[in-house]
C-alpha positions in Angstrom: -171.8 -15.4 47.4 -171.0 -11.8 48.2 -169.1 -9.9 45.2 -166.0 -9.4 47.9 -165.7 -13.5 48.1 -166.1 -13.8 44.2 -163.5 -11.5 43.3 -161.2 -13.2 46.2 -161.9 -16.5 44.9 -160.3 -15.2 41.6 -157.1 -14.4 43.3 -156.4 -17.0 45.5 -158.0 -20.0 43.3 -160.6 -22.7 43.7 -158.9 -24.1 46.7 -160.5 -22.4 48.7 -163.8 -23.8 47.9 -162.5 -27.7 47.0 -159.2 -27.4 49.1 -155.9 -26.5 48.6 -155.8 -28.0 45.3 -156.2 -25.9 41.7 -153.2 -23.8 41.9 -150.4 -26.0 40.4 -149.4 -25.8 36.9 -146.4 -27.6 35.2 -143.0 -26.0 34.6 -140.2 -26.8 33.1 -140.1 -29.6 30.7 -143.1 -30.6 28.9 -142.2 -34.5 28.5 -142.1 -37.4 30.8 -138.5 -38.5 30.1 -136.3 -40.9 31.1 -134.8 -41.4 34.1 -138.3 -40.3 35.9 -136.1 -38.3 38.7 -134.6 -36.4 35.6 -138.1 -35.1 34.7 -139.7 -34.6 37.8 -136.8 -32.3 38.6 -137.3 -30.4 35.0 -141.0 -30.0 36.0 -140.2 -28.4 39.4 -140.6 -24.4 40.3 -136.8 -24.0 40.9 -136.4 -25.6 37.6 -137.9 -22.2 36.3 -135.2 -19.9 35.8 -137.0 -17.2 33.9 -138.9 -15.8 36.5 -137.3 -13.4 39.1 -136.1 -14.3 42.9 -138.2 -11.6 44.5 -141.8 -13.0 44.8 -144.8 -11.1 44.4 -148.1 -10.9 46.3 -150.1 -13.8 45.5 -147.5 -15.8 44.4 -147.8 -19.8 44.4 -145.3 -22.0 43.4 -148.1 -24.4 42.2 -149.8 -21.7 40.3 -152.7 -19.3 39.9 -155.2 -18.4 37.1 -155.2 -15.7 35.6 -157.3 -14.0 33.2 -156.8 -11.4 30.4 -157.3 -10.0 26.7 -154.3 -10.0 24.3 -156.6 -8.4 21.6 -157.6 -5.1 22.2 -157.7 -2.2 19.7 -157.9 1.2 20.1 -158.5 4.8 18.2 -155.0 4.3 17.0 -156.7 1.9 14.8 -157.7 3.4 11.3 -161.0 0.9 11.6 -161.8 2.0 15.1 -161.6 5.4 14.6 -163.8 5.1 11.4 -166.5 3.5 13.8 -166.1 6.8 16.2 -163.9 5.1 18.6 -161.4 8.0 20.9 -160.9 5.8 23.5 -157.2 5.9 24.1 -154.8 3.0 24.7 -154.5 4.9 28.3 -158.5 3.9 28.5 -158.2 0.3 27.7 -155.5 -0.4 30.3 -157.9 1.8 32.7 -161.1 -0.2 31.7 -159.2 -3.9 32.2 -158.8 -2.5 35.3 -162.4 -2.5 36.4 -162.7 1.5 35.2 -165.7 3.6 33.8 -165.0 4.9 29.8 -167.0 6.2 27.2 -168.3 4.6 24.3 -169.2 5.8 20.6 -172.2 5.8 21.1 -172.1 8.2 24.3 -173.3 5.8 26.8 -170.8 4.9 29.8 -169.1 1.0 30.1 -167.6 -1.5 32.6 -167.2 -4.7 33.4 -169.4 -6.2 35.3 -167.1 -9.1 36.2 -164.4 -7.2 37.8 -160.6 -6.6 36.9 -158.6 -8.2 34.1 -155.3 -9.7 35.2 -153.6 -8.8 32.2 -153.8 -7.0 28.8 -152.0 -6.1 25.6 -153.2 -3.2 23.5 -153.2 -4.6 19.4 -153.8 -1.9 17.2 -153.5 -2.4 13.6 -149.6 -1.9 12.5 -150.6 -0.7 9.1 -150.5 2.9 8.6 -151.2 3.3 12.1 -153.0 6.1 13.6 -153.4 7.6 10.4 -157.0 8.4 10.1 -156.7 9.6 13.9 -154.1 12.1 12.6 -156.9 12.9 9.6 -159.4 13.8 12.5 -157.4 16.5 14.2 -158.1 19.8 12.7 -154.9 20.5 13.1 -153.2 18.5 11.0 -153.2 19.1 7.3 -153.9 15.5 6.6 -157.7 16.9 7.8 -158.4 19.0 5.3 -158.2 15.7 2.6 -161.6 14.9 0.8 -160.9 11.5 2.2 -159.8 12.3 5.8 -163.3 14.1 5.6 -165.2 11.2 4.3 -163.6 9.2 7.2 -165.6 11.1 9.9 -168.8 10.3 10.2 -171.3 9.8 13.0 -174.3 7.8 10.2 -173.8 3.9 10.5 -174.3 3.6 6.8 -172.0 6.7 6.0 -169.2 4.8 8.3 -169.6 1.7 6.6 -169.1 2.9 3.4 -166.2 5.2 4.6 -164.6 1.4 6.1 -165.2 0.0 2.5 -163.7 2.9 0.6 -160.2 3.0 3.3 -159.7 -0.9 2.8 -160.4 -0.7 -0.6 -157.7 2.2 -1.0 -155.4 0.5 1.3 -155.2 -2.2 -0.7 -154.9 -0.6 -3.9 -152.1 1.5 -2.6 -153.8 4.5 -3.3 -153.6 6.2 0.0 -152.4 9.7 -0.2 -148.4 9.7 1.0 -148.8 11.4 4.2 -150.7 8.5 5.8 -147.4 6.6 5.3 -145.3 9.1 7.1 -143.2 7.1 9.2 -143.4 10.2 12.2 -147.4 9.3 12.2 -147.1 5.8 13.3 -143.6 6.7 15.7 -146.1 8.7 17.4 -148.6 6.0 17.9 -146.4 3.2 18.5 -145.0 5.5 21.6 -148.3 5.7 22.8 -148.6 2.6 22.9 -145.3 1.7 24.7 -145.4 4.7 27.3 -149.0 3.6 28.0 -148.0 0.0 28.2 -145.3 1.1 31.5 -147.5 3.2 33.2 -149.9 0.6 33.5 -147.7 -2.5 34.5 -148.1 -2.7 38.5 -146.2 -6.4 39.3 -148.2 -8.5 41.3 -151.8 -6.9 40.5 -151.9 -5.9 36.8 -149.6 -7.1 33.9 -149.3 -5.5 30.3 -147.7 -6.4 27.3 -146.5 -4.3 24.4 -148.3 -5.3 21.0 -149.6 -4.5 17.3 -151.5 -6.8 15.1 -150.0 -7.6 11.7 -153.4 -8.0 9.4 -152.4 -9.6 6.5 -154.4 -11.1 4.4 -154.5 -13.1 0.7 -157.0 -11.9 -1.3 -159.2 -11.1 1.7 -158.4 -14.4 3.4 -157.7 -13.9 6.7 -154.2 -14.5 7.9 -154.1 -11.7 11.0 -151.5 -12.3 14.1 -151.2 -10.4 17.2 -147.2 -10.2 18.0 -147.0 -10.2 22.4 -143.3 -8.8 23.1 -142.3 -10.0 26.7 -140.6 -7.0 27.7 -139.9 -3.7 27.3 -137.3 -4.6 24.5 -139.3 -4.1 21.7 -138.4 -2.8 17.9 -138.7 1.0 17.1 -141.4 0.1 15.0 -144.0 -2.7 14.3 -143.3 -5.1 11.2 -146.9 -5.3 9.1 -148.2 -6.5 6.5 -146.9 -3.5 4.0 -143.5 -4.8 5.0 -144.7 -8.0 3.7 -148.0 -10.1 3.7 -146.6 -13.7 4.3 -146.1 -14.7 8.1 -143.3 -16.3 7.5 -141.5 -13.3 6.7 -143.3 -12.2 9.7 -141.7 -15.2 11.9 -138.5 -14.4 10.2 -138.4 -10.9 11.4 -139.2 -12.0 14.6 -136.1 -14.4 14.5 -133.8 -11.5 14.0 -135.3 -9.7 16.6 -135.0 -12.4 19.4 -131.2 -12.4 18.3 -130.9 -8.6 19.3 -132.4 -9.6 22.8 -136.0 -9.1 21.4 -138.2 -11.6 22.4 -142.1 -11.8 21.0 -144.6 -14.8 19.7 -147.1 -14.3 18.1 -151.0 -15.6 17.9 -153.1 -16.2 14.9 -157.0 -15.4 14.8 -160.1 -16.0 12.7 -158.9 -18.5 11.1 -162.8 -19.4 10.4 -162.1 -16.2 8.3 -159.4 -18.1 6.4 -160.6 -20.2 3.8 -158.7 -22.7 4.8 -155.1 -20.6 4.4 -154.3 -20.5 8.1 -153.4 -23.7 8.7 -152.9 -25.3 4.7 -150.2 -27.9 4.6 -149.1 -25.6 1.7 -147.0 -22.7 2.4 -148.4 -19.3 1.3 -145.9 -19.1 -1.8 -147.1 -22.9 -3.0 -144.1 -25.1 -1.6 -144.2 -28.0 0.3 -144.6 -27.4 4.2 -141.4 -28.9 5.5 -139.4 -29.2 9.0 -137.4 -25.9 8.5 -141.2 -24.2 8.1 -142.3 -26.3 11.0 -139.9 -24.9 13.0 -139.9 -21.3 11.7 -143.8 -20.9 12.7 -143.4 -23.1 16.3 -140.7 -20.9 17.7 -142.5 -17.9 17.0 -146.2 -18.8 16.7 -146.7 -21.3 20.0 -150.5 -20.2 20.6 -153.9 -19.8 18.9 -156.6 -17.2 19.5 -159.6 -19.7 18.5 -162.3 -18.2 19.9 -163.4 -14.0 20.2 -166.3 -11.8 18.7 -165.9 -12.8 15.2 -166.7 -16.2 16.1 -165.2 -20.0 17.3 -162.4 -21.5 15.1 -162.5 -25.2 17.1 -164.0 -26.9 14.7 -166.9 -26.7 12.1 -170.0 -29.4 12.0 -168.6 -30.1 8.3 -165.4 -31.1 10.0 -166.6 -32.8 13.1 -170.5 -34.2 12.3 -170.8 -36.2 15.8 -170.0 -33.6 17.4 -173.1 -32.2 18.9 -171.0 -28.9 20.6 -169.6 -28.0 17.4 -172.1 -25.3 15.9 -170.4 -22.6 18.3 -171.3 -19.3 17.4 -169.9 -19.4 14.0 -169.1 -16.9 11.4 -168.7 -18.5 8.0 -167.6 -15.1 5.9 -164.6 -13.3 5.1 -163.4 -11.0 7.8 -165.2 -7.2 6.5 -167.1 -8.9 3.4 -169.9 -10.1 3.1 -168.3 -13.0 0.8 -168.6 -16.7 2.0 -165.8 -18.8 3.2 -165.9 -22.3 1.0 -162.8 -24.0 2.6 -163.5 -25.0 6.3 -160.1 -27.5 6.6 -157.7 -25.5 7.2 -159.1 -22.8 8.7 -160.4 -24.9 12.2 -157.9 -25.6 15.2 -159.4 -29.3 15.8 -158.3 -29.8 11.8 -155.1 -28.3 12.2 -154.1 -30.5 15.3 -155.5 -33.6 13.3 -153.0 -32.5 10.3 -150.1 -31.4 12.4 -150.0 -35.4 14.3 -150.4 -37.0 10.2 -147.1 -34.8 9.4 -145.6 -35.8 12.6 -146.4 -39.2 12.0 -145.1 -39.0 8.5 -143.0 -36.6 7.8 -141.2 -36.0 11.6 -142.7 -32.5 12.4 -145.5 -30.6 13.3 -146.0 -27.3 12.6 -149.7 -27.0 14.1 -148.9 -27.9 18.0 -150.8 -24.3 19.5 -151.8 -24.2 22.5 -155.3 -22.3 23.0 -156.6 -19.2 23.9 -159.3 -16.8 23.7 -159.7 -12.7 23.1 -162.2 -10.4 22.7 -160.5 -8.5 19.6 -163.0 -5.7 21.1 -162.7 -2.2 18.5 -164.1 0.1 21.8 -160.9 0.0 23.7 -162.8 -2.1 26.4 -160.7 -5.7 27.2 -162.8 -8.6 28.4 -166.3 -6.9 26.9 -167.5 -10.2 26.3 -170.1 -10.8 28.5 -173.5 -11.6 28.1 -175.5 -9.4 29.7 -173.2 -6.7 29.6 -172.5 -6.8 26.0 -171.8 -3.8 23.7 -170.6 -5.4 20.9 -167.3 -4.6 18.9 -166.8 -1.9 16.5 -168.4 1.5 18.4 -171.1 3.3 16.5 -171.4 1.1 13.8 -172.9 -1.8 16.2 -173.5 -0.3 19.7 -177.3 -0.2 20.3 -179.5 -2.9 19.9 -181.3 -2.2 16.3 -178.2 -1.8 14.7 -176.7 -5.4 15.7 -179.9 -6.9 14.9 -181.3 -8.2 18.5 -184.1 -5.5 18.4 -186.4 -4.8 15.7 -185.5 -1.6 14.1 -187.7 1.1 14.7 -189.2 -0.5 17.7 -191.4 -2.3 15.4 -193.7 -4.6 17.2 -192.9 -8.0 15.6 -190.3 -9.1 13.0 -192.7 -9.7 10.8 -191.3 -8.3 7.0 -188.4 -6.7 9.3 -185.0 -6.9 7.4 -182.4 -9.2 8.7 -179.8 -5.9 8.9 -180.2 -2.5 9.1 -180.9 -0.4 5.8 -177.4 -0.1 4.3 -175.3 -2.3 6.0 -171.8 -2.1 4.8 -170.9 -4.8 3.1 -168.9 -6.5 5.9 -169.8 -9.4 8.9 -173.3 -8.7 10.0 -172.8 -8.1 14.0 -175.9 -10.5 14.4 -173.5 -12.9 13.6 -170.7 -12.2 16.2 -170.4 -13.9 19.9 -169.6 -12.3 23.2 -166.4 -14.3 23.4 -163.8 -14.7 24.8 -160.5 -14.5 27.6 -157.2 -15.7 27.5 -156.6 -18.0 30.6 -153.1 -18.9 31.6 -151.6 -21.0 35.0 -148.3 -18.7 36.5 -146.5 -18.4 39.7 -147.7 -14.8 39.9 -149.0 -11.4 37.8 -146.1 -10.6 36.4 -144.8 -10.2 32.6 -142.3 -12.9 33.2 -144.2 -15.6 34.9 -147.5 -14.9 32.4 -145.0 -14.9 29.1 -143.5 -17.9 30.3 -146.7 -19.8 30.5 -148.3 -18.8 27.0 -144.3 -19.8 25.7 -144.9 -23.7 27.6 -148.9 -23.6 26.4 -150.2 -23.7 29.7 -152.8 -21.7 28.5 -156.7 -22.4 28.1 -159.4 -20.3 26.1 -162.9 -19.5 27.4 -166.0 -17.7 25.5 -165.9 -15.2 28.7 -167.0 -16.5 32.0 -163.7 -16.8 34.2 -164.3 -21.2 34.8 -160.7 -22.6 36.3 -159.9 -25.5 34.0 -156.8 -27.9 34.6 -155.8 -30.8 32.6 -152.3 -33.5 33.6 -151.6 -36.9 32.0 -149.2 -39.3 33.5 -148.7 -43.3 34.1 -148.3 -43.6 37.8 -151.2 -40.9 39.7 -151.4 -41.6 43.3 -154.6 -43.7 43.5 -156.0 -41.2 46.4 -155.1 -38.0 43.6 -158.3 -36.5 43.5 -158.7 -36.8 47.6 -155.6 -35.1 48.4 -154.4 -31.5 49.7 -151.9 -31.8 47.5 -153.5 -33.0 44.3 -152.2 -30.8 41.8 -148.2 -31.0 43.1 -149.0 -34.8 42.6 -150.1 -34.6 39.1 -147.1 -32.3 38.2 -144.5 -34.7 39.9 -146.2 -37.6 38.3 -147.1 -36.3 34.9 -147.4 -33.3 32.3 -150.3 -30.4 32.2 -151.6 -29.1 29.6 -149.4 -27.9 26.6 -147.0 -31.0 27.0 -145.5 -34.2 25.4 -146.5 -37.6 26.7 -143.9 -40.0 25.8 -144.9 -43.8 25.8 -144.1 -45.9 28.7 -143.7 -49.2 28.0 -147.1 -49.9 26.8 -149.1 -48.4 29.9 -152.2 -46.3 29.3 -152.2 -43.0 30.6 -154.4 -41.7 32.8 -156.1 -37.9 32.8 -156.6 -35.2 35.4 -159.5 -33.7 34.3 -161.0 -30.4 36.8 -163.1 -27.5 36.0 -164.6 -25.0 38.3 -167.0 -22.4 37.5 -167.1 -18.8 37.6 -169.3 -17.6 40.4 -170.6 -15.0 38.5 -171.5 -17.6 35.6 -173.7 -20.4 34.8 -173.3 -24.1 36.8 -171.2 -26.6 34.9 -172.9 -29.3 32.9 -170.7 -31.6 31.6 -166.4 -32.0 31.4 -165.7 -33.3 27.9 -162.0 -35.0 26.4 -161.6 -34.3 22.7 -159.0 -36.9 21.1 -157.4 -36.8 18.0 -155.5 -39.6 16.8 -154.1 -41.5 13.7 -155.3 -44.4 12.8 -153.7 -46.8 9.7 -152.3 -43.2 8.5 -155.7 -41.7 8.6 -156.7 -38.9 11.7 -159.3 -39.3 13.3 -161.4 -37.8 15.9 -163.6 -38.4 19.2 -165.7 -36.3 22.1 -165.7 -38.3 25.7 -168.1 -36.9 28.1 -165.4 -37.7 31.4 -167.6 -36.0 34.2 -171.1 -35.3 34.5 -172.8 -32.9 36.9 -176.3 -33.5 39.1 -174.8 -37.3 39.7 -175.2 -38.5 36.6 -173.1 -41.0 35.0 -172.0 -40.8 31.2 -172.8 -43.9 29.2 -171.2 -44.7 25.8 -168.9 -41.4 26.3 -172.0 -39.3 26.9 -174.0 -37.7 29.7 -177.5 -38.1 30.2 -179.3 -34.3 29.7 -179.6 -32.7 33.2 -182.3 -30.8 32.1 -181.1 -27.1 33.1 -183.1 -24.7 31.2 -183.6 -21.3 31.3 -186.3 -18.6 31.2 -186.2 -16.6 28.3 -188.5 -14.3 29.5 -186.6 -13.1 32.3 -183.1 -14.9 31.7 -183.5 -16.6 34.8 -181.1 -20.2 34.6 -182.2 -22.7 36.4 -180.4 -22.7 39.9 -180.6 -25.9 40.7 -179.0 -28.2 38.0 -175.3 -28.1 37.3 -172.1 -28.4 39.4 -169.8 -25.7 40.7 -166.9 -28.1 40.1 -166.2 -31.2 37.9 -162.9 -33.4 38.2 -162.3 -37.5 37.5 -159.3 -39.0 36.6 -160.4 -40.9 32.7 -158.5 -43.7 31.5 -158.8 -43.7 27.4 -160.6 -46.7 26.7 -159.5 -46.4 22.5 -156.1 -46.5 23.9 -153.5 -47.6 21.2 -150.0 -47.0 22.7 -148.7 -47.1 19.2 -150.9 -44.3 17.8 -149.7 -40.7 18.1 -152.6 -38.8 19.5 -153.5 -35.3 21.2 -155.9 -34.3 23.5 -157.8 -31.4 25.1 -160.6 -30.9 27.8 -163.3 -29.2 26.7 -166.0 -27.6 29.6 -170.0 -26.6 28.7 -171.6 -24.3 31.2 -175.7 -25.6 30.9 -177.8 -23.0 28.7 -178.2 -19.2 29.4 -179.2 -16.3 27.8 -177.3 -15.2 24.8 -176.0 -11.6 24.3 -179.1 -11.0 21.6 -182.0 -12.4 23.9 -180.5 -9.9 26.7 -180.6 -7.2 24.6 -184.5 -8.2 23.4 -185.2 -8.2 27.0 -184.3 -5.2 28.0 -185.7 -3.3 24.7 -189.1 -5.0 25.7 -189.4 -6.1 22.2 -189.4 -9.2 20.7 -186.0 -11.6 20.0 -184.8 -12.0 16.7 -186.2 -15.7 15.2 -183.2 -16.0 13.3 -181.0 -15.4 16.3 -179.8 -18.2 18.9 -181.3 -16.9 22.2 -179.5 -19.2 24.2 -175.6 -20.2 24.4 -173.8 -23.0 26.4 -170.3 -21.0 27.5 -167.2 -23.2 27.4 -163.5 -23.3 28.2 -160.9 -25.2 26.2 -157.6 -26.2 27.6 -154.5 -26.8 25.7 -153.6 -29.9 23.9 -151.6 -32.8 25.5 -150.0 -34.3 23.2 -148.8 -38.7 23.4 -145.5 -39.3 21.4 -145.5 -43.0 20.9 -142.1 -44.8 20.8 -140.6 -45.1 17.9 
């Protein structure tokens, strides 16, 4: 496939390699209701009246993919420019664009996948740009013994400069002038005016945005805030304004009444300790409906997988699940302390808990739908691919040696070789990081509008960074001829809900699934198309993984494919070519079906084994890999939950 074709197929969807078929997406309501005519009309595109009459190029009223980074930070933040990071928000927007930019470590990067659809610059809200304002000789705030200690091109002298700024930011021992409120006005216009000159409707979307990094006692509890518009507040609200999300969410409340509207998206939650999704509020009171509804209107989506690992689930959580040791990361976020807590702190856990308080207690105040991010420190959005991997945080990790995939000082073997570099900061060894991931969403077209009003519904779906089309509808009454048809997807909308909806019981018939995947052309085969249900069970939640579709012909047996036997050579990263499938689809009937027990569920894709970033970078040092480093991953794509509402 020339690289012309590839990048077309990206535009105009898989049906034009399986027929007009993988465009649709739901909109509207999210529930089948009664009468049917009622919700088939809610789930129609004129139903949709958020999204402007003029239509763009490429638009479809069933619905394209599109594919972007809403976790991207930039010199503006203090952390990034510690690592040596200048790359401007101006050169983010430029490299999702398919651009050349420099990197910290003077080299040139791109992506090698082509074009982003959409991106939002994060930079950290707290005390924003001020260590870029410390770097400018101009500035008095230069001539500071601890601007000075900031700027430094030594790996070890950077990580210890990182240590000592966190350290100080917490203690509140920062000198005054990094709190100037003029320093981050400055920054948070840069961020804005780059943010508009970058929108172009139809071909490249951007969204205004900050990260709010709070944390409790170095338990992660970061969110990216996504505004829709250009409405957006005069400044960002972080965690010096307060470290609780929920004053966060509140915040965010009062803006949407001034005509503000925003969501917000946690992240490493692995990095949690179990905080991000307790059934305890942050201040020790019971979790309740008014909370439940506080965090759903403004926190709709998860970021579960990027560079600083997978938060689906952990083998503790799920032990028959063979998929679930996914590049990991089992520390604090910038410490080298362990996490102890893994419940609370997974998205498979949280969905479990969220259907027990539904089930008891008449809310849910985990229903997120999923996606992915890079969370990429080197202004580069979508830098998560394999063989084209850079890593995250700019001098600190961008060669080889100093993220642990090459021996350091070209030593022969790893024989007595230390795990890390000499002096590693104290802070998650980069060996330990994945070249994840992208946000996928379904929309009519590019656009702010049409993209913000599917991550608001949850039709949204994560990958760890190949661009696979997933889809995902449940309904009662599927044509029987659904997967044959032209019109497949319009089918499953009028007859069902996608991804990121409510299933309401229907009179004690099972359900039946839609289930399609199609691969990235520039990516690994397919191997297998998995469901992941979790339901309650005599007020206990449990959980299951159904292999639905198999590739090479094979047929699954007790909810599992047979091994296809892809493999790859790990001395030239060659996959096998002729295993895997470029699509998967069935229609599953749930054979545990219980139409009295609440349940969700979400498709889950594996890609067959390729070479992981570390084993590339072995490879092309023409040393040998790192023994304690995974040289092989199986990419994946998640969809979002559908969730079945049994009658009361």
């Amino acid at each position: 496939m020339t690289k012309a074709r590839a990048n077309a197929l990206r535009y105009i969807g898989p049906a034009v390699v399986v027929g007009a078929l993988i465009a649709g997406a739901a909109i509207g309501a999210q529930t089948v209701s009664k009468p049917k005519a009622a919700a088939v009309a809610a789930r129609t595109p004129a139903a949709n009246s958020a999204l402007p009459t003029a239509r763009l190029p490429g638009y479809s009223a069933d619905r394209n993919a599109y594919y972007g980074d809403l976790h991207v930070h930039t010199y503006l933040s203090n952390d990034a420019y510690i690592f040596n990071v200048r790359r401007t928000p101006e050169d983010a927007y430029r490299f999702a664009q398919g651009e050349v930019i420099g990197h910290a470590v003077g080299f040139q990067i791109r992506l090698a996948g082509g074009p982003l659809d959409f991106t939002a610059v994060t930079d950290h809200a707290e005390y924003l740009a001020a260590v870029r304002e410390g770097g400018n000789p101009d500035n008095p705030d230069s001539k500071l013994p601890i601007s000075q200690e900031l700027i430094s091109s030594d790996p070890v002298q950077i990580g210890k400069a990182f240590t000592a700024f966190y350290a100080a930011m917490r203690a509140k021992t920062l000198p005054q002038s990094f709190t100037d409120p003029a320093t981050g006005s400055r920054a948070w216009a840069e961020v804005r005016e780059a943010a508009e000159r970058h929108n172009r409707p139809g071909r490249f979307t951007t969204f205004v945005g900050y990260e709010y990094t709070a944390s409790s006692e170095g338990r992660n509890l970061h969110r990216n805030v996504i505004f829709r518009g250009t409405k957006v507040p005069d400044a960002p609200y972080s965690a010096i304004n307060s470290p609780d999300p929920e004053d966060l969410w509140r915040t965010m409340d009062g803006w949407r009444a001034k005509g503000i509207e925003a969501l917000a998206i946690p992240h490493n939650s692995n990095g949690s300790d179990g905080i991000m999704f307790d059934t305890v509020r942050l201040n020790g009171q019971a979790v309740d409906r008014a909370y439940a509804d506080l965090r759903m209107r403004n926190e709709p989506l998860v970021e579960m997988t990027q560079i600083k690992g997978t938060s689906e689930t952990h083998p503790t959580l799920s032990p028959n699940d063979e998929w679930a040791n996914f590049e990991l990361m089992e520390n604090y976020i910038g410490s080298a302390r362990k996490v102890t807590k893994f419940k609370g702190g997974y998205v498979r856990q949280a969905l479990q808990d969220g259907i027990l308080m539904r089930q008891a207690q008449g809310f849910n105040p985990f229903k997120f739908g999923l996606i992915g991010a890079s969370d990429t420190h080197n202004a580069a959005p979508g830098s998560v691919e394999e063989p084209n991997y850079f890593s995250k945080t700019g001098r600190t990790d961008g060669m080889p040696a100093l993220r642990g995939s090459a021996p350091p000082n070209k030593a022969a073997d790893w024989e007595g070789a230390p795990v890390d570099p000499p002096g590693s900061p104290t802070r998650p060894a980069s060996k330990a990081w994945g070249a994840s991931g992208l946000a996928g969403v379904w929309a009519e077209e590019n656009s702010r509008e049409a993209i913000y009003a599917a991550m608001r519904r949850k039709e949204t779906f994560a990958t760890s960074g190949p661009r696979i089309k997933v889809r995902f509808f449940a309904g009662y009454d599927f044509p029987a001829d659904l997967l044959t048809r032209t019109d497949t997807v319009r089918q499953a909308y009028v007859h069902g809900v996608p991804m990121g909806g409510d299933l309401l019981s229907a009179a004690d018939k099972a359900p039946k699934f839609l289930v399609w995947a199609v691969r990235d052309p520039t990516s690994g085969f397919l191997q297998r198309a998995q469901v992941v249900k979790g339901w309650i069970e005599n007020g206990v939640a449990r959980e299951q993984v159904f292999d639905v579709a198999c590739a090479d012909g094979l047929a699954a047996a007790n909810g599992r494919c047979p091994a296809n036997g892809a493999t790859v050579d790990l001395k030239t990263c060659q996959p096998d070519r002729f295993k895997g499938d470029v699509e998967l689809r069935t229609v599953w009937s749930d054979p545990t079906f219980n139409p009295r027990q609440r349940a969700f569920y979400y498709v889950r894709v594996l890609e067959n084994p390729s070479c992981r970033w570390s084993t590339w970078d072995a490879l092309r040092n023409g040393t040998p890999r790192n023994p304690l480093l995974q040289p092989t991953v199986m990419e994946r794509a998640w969809s979002s939950p559908i969730w079945f509402e049994p009658t009361a």
